[in-house]
N, C-alpha and C positions, 0 to 999 in steps of 0.2 A: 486417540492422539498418536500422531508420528513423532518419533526420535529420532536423532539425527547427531552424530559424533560432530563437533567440529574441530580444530585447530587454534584455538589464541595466539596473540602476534606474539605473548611471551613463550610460545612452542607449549604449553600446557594443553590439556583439551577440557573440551564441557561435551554434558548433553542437551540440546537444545530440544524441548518437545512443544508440541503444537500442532491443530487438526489439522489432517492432511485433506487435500479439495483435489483429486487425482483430475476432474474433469468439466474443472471449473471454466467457463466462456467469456471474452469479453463480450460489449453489448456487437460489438462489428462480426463475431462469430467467431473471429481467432484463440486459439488455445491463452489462457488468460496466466500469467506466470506474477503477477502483481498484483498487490491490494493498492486501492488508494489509502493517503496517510490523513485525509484532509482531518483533523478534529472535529466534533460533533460536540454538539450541546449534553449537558449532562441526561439522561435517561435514556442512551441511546440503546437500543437492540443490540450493537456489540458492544461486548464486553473490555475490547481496547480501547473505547473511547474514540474510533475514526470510522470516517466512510464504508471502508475494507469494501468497496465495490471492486469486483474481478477487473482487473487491463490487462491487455495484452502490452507488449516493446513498443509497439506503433501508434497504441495510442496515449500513452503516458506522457505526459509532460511532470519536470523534475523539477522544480522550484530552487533543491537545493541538495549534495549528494547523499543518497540512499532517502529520499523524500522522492516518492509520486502520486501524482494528481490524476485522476476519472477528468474525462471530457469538462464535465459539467463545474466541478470544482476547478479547473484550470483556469476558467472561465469566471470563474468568483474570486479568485488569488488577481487576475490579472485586474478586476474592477475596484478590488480591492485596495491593490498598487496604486493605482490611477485616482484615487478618493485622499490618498495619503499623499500624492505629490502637489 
């Protein structure tokens, strides 16, 4: 697991730890700096409960801020919108 100091908005700090993925891809080939957030049914293989499929900036879509969406999920948010209106 990686650690990582950060900054609180009250000027305090934490440590935030978590597996670091140095060389992780989106599926387009680009350096992947995102998890998707999409939730998953309960038994899923990760253990936060979501997609956590690698995106790169270009291919994310953000539903809503610090929330991002895999190709594929974007794609199930948007029919999902459209089933609700």
């Amino acid at each position: 697991m990686a650690c990582e100091r950060v900054t609180l908005p009250n000027g305090a700090s934490a440590i935030v730890c978590g597996p670091r993925r140095p060389h992780q891809r989106c599926r387009c080939g680009r350096r992947a700096t995102l998890l998707c957030d999409w939730k998953m049914v309960e038994g899923t293989v990760h253990s936060s409960g979501t997609c956590s499929e690698p995106i790169c900036d270009r291919c994310t879509a953000s539903p809503a801020p610090n929330k991002d969406l895999c190709p594929a999920h974007a794609e199930a948010f948007t029919e999902w919108k459209a089933q609700r209106a």
